[in-house]
N, C-alpha and C positions, 0 to 999 in steps of 0.2 A: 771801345764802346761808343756809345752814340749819342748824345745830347738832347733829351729825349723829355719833352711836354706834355702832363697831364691834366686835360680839358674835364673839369668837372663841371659840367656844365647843366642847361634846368630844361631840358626841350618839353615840348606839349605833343600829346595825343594827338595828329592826324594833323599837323600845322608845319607840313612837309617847308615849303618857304620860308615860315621863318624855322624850323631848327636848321634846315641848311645853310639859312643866316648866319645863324648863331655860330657854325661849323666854320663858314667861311672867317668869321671877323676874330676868330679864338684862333684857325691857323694863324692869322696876319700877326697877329700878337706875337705866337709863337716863333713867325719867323722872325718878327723884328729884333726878336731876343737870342735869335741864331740854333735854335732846335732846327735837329735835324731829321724827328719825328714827333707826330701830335697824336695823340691818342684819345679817342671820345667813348663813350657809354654805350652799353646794349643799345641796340633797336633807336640808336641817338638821330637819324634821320627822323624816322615815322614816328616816334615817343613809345616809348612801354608804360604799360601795357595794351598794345594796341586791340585786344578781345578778338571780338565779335567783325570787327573791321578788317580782319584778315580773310573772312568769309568775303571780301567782296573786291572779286579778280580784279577790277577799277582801282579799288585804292592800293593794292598791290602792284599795278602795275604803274603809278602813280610816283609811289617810291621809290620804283627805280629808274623811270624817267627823271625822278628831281635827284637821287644817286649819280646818274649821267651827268647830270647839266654840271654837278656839283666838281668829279671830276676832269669839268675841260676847265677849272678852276686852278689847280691845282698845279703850280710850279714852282720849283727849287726846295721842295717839302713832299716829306711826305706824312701818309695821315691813315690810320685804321680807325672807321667810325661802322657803327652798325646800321643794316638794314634789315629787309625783308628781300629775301632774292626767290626765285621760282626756275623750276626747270620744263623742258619740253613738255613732259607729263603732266604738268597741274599740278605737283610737290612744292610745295614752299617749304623755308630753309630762314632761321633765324642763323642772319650771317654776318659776319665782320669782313668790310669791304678794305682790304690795301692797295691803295691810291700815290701815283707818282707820274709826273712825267704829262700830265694832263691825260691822266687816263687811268680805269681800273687793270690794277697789274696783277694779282690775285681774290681770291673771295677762300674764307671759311666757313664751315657750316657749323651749327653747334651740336656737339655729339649726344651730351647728356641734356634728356629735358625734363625740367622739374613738373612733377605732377600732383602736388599734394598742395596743403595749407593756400596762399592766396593764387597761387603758381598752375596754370592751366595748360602748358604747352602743350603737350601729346593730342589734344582735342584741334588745333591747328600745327601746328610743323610736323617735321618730318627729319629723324636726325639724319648727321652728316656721316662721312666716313674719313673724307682727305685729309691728310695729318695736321695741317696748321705750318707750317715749319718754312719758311721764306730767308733770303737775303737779301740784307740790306747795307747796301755799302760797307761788306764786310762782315756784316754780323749779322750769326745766323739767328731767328728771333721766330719761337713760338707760341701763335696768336692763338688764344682760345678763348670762351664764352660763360662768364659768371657758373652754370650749374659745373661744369667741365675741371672746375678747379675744384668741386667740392666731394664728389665722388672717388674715393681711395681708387687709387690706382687705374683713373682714367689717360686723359688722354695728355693729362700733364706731362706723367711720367714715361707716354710713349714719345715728346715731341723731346723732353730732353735725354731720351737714348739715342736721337736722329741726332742731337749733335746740338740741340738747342743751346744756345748762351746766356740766352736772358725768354725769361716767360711774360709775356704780356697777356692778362686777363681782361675784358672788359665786361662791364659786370653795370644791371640796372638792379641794385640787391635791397628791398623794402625796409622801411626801418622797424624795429622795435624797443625796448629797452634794452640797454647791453649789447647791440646786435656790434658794436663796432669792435668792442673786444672780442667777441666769438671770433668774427670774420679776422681779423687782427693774429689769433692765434690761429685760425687753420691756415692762414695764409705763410705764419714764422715757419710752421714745419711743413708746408710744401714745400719751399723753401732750404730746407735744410736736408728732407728727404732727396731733390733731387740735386743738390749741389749747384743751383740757380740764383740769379738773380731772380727779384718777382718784381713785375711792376703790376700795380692794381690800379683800374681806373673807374667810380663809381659814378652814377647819377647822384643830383642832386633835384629834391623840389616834390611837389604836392600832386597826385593825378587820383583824385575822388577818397576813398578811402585813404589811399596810400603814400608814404613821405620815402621820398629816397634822399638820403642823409649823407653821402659823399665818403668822406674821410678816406679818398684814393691813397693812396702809399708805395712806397720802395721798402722791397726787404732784401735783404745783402742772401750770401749765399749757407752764413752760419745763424740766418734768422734772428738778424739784427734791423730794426727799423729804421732806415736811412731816412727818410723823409714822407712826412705825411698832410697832407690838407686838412682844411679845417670842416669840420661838420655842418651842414646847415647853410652851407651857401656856395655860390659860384666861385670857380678859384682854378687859375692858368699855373700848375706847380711847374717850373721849369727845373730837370734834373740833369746836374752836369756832369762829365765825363767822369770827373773826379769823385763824384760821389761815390760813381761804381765802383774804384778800382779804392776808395776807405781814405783818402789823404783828406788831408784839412790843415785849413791855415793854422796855425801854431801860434796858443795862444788867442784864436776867435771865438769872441762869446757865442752864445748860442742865439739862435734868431727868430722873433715871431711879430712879422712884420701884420698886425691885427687888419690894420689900416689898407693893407696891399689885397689889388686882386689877381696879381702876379705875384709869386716868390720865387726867386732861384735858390734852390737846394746847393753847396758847393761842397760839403762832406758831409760824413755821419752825422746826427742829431742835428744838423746846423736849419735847418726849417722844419721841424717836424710840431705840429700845430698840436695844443696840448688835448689831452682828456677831459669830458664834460663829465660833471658829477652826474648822476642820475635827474636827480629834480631837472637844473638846469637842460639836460639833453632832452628828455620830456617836451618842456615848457617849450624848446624850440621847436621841436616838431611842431608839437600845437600850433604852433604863429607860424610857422612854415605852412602846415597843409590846409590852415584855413585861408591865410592870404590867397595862397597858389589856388582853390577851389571857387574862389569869388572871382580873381581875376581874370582866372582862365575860363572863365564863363560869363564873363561879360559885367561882373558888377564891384563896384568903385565903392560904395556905402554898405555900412551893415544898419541892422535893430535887433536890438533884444529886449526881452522883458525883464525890467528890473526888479526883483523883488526883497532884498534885502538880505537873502541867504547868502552862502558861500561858494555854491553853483553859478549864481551868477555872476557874483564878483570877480567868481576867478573869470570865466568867459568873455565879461568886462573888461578887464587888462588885460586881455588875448587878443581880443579886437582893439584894443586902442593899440597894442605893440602892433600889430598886424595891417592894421589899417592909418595909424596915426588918429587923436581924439576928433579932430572936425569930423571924419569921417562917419563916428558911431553917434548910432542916438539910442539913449533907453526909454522904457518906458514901464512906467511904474503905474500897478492899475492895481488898487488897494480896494480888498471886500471887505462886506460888515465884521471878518473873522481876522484881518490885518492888524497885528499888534502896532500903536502908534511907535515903539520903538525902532521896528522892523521900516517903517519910513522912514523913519530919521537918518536909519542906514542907509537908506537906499540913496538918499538924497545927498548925504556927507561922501559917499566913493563918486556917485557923479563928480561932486564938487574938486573931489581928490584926483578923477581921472582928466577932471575940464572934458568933459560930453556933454551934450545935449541932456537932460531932464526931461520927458514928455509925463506928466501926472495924469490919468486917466480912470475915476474913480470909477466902480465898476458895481456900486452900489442899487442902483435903479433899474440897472439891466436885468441884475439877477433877481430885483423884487419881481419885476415884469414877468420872465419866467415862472418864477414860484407861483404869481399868482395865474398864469395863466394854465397852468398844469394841477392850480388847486383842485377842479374839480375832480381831476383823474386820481390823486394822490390822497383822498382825502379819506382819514382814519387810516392811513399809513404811514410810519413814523420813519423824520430822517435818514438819509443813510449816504452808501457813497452817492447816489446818484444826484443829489443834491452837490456834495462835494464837485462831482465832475463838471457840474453845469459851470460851474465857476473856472474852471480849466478850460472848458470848452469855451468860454465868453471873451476869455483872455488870448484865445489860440485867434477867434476872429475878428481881437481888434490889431491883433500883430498883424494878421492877413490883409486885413485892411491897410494898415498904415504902409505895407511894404506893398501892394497895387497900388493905391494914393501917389506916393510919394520915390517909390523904386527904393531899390535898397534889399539884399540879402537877410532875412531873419533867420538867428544863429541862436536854434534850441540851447536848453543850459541843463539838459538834462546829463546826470551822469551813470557812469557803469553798473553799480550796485544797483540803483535805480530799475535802470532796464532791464535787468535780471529777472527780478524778479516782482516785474511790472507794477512798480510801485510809480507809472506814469497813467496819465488819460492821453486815449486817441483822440487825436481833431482836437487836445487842449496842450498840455506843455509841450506836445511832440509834435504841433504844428510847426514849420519852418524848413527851411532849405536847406539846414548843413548843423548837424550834430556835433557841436567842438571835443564835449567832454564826454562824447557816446562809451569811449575803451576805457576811461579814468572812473578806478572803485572809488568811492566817495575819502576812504583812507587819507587816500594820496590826492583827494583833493584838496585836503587839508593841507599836507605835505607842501604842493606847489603854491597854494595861494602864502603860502608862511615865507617859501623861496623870492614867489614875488614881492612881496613888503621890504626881504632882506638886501633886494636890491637897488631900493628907492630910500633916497635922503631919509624921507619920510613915508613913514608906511599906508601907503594906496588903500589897501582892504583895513577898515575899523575894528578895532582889537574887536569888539563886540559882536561883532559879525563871525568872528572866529571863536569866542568864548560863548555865544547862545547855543543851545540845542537844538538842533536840525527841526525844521517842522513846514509841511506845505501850509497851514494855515489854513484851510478846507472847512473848522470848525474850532470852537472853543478847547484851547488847550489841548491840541492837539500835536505829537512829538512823533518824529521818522520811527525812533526807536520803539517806540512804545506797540509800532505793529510789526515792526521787523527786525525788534533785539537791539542788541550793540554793534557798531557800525563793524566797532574791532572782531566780534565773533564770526558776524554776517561778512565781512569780504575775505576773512581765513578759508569760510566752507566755499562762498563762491569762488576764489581763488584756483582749490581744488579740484572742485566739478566742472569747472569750466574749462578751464586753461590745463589742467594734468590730468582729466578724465576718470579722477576718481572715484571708486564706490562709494555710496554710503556709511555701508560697514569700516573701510578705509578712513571715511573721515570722522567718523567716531572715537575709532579705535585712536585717532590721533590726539584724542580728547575733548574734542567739542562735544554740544551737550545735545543726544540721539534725538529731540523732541524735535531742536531747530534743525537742527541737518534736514530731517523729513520734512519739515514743512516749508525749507527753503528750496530745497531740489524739487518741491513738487510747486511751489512758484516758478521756476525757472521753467520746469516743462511743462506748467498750464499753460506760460507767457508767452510762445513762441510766434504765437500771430499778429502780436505788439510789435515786435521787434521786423516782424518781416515789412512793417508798415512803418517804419521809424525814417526817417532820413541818414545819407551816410553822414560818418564821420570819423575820424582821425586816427587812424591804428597808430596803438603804440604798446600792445601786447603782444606777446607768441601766440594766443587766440582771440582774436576781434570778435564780434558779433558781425555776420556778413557771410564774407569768401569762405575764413578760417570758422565758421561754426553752422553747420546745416543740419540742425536737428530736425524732424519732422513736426509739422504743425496737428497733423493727427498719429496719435502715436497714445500707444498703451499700455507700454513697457514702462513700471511704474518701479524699478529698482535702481 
């Protein structure tokens, strides 16, 4: 067998230079540590998903000019990294390029292409046909491409009836919750189906919406997990001969070097990087795909609005992990209807996270308003639209503060919320990057409890965790009070959203048929909220975005 490094590495969308950077300095590594093959991610030249930029023959041809250059690099190693290749015709071909010798010595094409949920390939490529199936000094080894390994009885299990010895996958696979055990178990019985070694190599890192979460691996031929990476970050897994063939030093503990961004795997279990709990694999995406979406777009500072609830405190310790504290500033902008409690919070998790504090009473503004609309509104009583004004007044001093002074403002709206449009346009859903856009308000409970249990001292204010939800819009005003228990309301949306269930369906499962109705018909009043919302961070099986296209005019009302 072969000695054989797995580059999980972070590349960016259309940043042809530096991911061939990146390609080049993860070989060097590799070789230093005497691998004798490196292995990189889907599409890891041009980044995935590369879209709409596949439409344009330039950047296509682009990538594999910087594919070229990347190969007169290449000696005393070799290396399988993805591109985008094309042929005579104008067909492009999402392809895994193997490189030796200063030069490309084969290319594969991807056979199967995902067309559903965030997954658009069939709309640009064109599947392959050539088996995948190469030698390399000795060992026969077949390459294939993330969907290729997920379809029963594709092309896996043609490349190890050609004689295949070891299966190399390279895979750009999006995160969601659990998605590492899914992928984890179809990966043990490909594996044991075709009597293979598996080696799996993932992306890692943030590209708009989406977080690729890594956790490359080895699985033995009885669907054993010899060695694995860790989730959520960059990581050179170096796997030794030995690993293949099951020996281990006798009597070696097991090994999880945190601290390393190289590991050598030397038998079974001996690096295999452990399992995240849910909360915790969450949390990291979070601080993964919103650092990765500021940086990779030019911005070093966030702001948010601080308001003393628990949307924004979790968002709060997202961006402080994510950014470090100098970098965030809040800003708290308190109306006539702002409980002086609700300050106090706002100002003790500053104090807690060491961020900036910006106080911006927002008292005068809104009299200004009122009264300058008294004459149109007069002998018509309260309602949301007053409410809104005060979202809306708040959305343009964010907007402000972030033209003023630069810096990303990072919505703190969450899932439940945008459901079923329990936000204002042009007010909390002003901002450039939605953190907690996929997270039900449930489980924002959930994470912000995770983050306290991580810190000496707990960040987020018991208080803040024990009040009851409420925008403060008006006197005495509670979330629940217009859209139920948080616990009823993300069961049904759970349902309807993410498993497509009926009404009848979610009744019958015993929720109560008044809310069912009146929450699925928020949900599909609200769709033109949502199509104006900012992205932000999948961490479901259904996002709002890619994975959810309802129609904004629509009158199918069951």
């Amino acid at each position: 067998m072969l000695k054989i490094a797995l580059a999980q590495i972070n590349p960016t969308v259309g940043d042809l230079a530096g991911n061939t950077r990146k390609i080049l300095e993860y070989t060097a590594q590799a070789q230093k540590a005497g691998a004798e093959l490196v292995v990189f991610p889907e599409l890891a030249v041009c980044g995935y998903p590369p879209e709409d930029l596949l439409l344009k023959k330039h950047f296509v041809a682009d990538n594999i000019k910087a594919l070229d250059a990347l190969a007169k690099k290449i000696h005393g190693i070799s290396i399988i990294a993805g591109f985008v290749d094309s042929d005579a015709g104008g067909k492009i071909y999402n392809a895994a390029a193997i490189i030796s010798d200063g030069k490309l010595q084969e290319v594969y094409y991807k056979q199967e292409l995902p067309n559903y949920g965030v997954f658009d390939e069939k709309r640009y490529f064109s599947p392959g046909k050539i088996s995948g199936v190469l030698d390399l000094k000795g060992v026969k080894i077949g390459v294939n491409i993330c969907e290729d390994i997920w379809i029963d009885g594709a092309v896996y299990r043609e490349q190890a009836r050609s004689g295949a010895q070891v299966l190399i996958n390279i895979s750009s696979s999006p995160y969601h919750a659990g998605k590492l055990l899914a992928r984890q178990e179809l990966l043990m019985r490909r594996a044991k189906e075709t009597k293979k070694h598996l080696v799996y190599v993932n992306a890692i890192g943030g590209q708009d919406e989406l977080v690729f979460d890594g956790g490359s691996m080895v699985i033995s031929p009885d669907g054993v997990v010899l060695a694995r990476a860790r989730q959520f970050e960059e990581q050179l897994l170096i796997v030794s001969k030995d690993c293949f063939v099951g020996k281990r030093e006798i009597n070696r503990p097991p090994r999880n070097d945190t601290n390393l961004t190289t590991n050598e795997a030397i038998g079974p279990f001996d690096t295999i990087a452990p399992l995240l709990d849910e909360s915790e694999e969450i949390y990291k995406a979070l601080v993964l795909g919103t650092r990765d979406y500021a940086a990779k777009n030019g911005f070093k500072k966030v702001a948010l609005g601080l308001s003393g609830g628990v949307d924004s405190a979790l968002v709060a310790c997202i961006a402080c992990d994510a950014f470090g504290p100098g970098n965030v500033t809040a800003i708290s902008m308190p109306s006539p209807f702002t409980a002086k409690a609700t300050r106090q919070d706002a100002r003790q998790l500053a104090k807690n996270l060491k961020i900036e504090l910006k106080e911006i009473p927002i008292k005068q503004v809104y009299s200004s308003y009122i009264k300058t609309l008294a004459p149109y509104f007069a002998n018509l009583s309260p309602d949301t639209t007053e409410e809104n004004i005060q979202a809306r007044i708040r959305g343009n001093i964010l907007m402000a503060m972030s033209n003023k002074f630069g810096g990303l403002i990072l919505t703190t709206g969450n899932k439940s919320e945008m459901a079923v449009g329990y936000c204002t346009l042009y007010g909390d859903m002003s901002g450039g990057y939605a953190v907690i856009k996929d997270v039900f308000k449930t489980k924002v409970y959930e994470l912000a409890r995770f983050r306290n249990s991580k810190s000496k001292d707990p960040l987020i204010p018991k208080s803040i965790l024990l009040r009851a939800p409420s925008a403060e819009l008006r006197l005495n005003q509670t979330d629940e009070e217009a859209l139920g228990a948080y616990d009823d309301l993300d069961k049904i949306l759970s349902a309807y959203i993410e498993n497509h269930a009926s009404p009848q369906d979610i009744v019958a499962s015993g929720m109560d048929a008044k809310l069912v109705s009146r929450t699925i018909r928020l949900v599909d009043m609200n769709e033109y909220k949502r199509r104006q919302a900012p992205p932000g961070v999948k961490i479901t099986p259904c996002a709002f975005g890619k994975d959810w296209r309802l129609p904004i005019t629509n009158r199918y009302k069951e």
